[in-house]
C-alpha positions in Angstrom: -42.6 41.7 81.4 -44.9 39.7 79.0 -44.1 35.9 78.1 -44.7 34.4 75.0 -48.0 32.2 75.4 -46.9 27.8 74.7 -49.0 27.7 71.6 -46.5 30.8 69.8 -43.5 29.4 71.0 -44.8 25.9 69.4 -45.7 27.4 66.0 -42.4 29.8 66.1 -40.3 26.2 66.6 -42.6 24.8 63.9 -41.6 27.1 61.4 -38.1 27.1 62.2 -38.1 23.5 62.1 -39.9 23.7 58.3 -36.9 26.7 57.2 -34.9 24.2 58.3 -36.3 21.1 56.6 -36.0 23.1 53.3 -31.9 23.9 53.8 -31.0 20.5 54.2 -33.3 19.5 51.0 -31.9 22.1 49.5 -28.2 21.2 50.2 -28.8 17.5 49.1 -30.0 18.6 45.8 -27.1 21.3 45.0 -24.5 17.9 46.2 -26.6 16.1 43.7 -25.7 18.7 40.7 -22.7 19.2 41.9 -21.6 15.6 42.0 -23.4 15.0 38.4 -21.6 18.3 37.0 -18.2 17.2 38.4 -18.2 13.5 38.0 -15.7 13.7 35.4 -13.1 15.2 37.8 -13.8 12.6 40.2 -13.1 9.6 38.1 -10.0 7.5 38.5 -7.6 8.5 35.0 -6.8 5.2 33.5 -4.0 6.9 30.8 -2.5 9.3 33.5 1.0 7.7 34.9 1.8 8.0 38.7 3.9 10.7 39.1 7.1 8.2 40.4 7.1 6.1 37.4 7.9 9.9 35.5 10.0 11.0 38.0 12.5 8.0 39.9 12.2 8.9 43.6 15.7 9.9 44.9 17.1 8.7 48.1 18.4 11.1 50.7 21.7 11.7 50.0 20.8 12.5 46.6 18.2 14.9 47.5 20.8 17.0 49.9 23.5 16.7 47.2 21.4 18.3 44.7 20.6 21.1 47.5 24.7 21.5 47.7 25.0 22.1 43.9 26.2 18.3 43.7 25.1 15.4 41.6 25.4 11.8 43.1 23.7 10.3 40.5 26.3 11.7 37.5 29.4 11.2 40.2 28.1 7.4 40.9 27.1 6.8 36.7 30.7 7.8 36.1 30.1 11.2 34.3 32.3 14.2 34.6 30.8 16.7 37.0 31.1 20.1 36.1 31.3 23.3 38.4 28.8 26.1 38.0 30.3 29.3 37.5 
């Protein structure tokens, strides 16, 4: 069986190396254009609200008597609770 002679093997790793060279640049240059195209969607939103000052955070209880057809928060405001049908 024949073995490859040093200097092939060199130029073969060269060329490899080079292919390789050229990936990365490449894959730094589509980040680049990707980060410039997207930029917008990256930016902190000053005018946007957090989504618990829309929506009060419930605590536990709350949360398990909505999952039992229930409402603590009418029952503890005072309101009439009404059955479902």
């Amino acid at each position: 069986m024949r073995t490859a002679s040093p200097a092939f093997i060199a130029g073969l790793r060269d060329i490899v190396a080079r292919v390789g060279a050229a990936i990365r640049s490449q894959r730094e240059i589509d980040a680049r254009r990707a980060l410039q195209r997207y930029r917008h969607l990256l930016s902190e939103p000053h005018d946007t609200l957090l989504l618990n000052e829309i929506i009060p955070a419930c605590n536990e209880e709350e949360i398990s008597g909505h999952a039992h057809r229930s409402d603590a928060c009418e029952r503890a405001a005072g309101h009439p609770t009404f059955e479902r049908a």
